[in-house]
VEXRO-814891 format. One record per residue (C-alpha): residue in one letter; x, y, z. Coordinates in steps of 0.02 Angstrom, whole numbers, plus 32768, in hexadecimal, padded with zeros to 4 digits. Example, Ala and Ser with C-alpha at 12.3 -4.5 7.8 and 13.67 -1.06 7.14 Angstrom:
2
a82677F1F8186s82AC7FCB8165
//
This chain:
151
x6F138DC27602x6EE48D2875A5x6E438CD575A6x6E158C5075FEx6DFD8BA575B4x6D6A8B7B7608x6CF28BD27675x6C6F8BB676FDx6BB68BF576E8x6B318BFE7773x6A838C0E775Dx6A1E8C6277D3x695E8C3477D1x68F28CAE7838x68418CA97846x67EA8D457808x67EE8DEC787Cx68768D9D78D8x68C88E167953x698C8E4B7951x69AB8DEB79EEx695D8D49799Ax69CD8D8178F0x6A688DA27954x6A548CE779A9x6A4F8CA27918x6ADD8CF878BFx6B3E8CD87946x6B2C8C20793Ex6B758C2C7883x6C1E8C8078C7x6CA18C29786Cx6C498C5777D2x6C948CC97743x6BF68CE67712x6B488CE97759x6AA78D0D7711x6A178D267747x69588D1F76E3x68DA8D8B7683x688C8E157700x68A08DBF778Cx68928E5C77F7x67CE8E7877BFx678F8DF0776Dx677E8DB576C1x66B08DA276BFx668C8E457738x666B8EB076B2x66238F36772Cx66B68F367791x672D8F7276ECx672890367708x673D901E77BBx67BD8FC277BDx682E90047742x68BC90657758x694E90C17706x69DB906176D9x6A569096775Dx69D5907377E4x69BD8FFB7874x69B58F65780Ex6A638F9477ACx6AA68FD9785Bx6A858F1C78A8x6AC48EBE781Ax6B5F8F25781Bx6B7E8F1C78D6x6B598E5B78CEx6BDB8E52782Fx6C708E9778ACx6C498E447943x6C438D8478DFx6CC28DCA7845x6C748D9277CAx6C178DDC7720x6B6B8DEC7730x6AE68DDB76ADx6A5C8E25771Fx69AF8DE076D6x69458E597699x68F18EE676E4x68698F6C76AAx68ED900F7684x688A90BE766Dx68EE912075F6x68B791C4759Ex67EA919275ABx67F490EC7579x6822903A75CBx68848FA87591x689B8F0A75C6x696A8F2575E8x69F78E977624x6A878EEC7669x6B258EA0765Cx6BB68ECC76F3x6C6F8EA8770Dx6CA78E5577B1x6CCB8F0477F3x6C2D8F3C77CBx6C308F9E773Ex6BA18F9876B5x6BFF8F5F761Dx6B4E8F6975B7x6A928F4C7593x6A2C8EF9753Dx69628F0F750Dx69128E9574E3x68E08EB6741Ax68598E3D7405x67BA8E64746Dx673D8DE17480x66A28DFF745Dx663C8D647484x65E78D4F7518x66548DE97558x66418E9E7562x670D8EB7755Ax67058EE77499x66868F7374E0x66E38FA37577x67A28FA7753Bx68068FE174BBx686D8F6E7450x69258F957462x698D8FB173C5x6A568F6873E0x6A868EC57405x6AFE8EBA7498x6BAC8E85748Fx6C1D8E8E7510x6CD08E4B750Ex6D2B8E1B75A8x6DD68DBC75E5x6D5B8D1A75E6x6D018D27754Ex6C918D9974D4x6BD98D947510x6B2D8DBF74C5x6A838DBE7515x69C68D8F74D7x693D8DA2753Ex68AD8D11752Cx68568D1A747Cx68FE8D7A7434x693C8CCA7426x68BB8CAC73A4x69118D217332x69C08D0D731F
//
């Protein structure tokens, strides 16, 4: 299949801690989109430092499971935000990227952890990899936040 010539992004701005009902409003007002994304840890809260270990979660749980159901039922990709993922002891700061049938093509952690005025260079590992992820409407890549101070 070729790819497109042009495509349509949507943006999806949630305030922080927003629920999956809220999310899945707001996603499905970008249907139409091949591509939606959605912001940094928008599930917990960038500034509740507290509520990191909490919150976080393994990859293939209830955040991923939402963003892939939403990515079927609008068929579109999905660049979900960011979430806290536990992994092996440690947490990261992790964008998952899905198809429009919901599979998870790929991650991202976020590399560069800030360290002022924020405890996330304490709390969370820096990932390792950039992400790239190729697709019948283009090649993506992801940075979180401060990443995009160091290309």
């Amino acid at each position: 299949m070729g790819r497109k010539e042009r495509i349509e992004v949507a943006l999806v701005q949630l305030r922080a801690k927003a629920p999956f009902d809220r999310a899945a409003a707001l996603i499905e007002r970008a249907r139409g989109a091949d591509l939606v994304i959605l912001p940094e840890l928008w599930r917990v809260g960038y500034l509740d430092f507290s509520a990191w270990e909490d919150e976080s979660e393994p990859l293939h749980g209830e955040t991923v499971a939402f963003l892939a159901a939403e990515a079927r039922r609008i068929g579109a990709y999905v660049l979900g935000g960011s979430f806290i993922e536990a992994a092996g002891g440690r947490r990261y700061n992790t964008a998952p990227f899905l198809d429009p049938a919901g599979n998870l093509l790929g991650v991202y952690r976020k590399r560069n952890l800030l360290s002022y005025r924020s405890q996330e260079h304490a709390l969370l590992t820096p990932g390792d990899a950039p992400l790239v992820v190729r697709t019948e409407i283009g090649t993506f890549g992801a940075a979180i936040c401060y990443d995009l101070r160091f290309p």
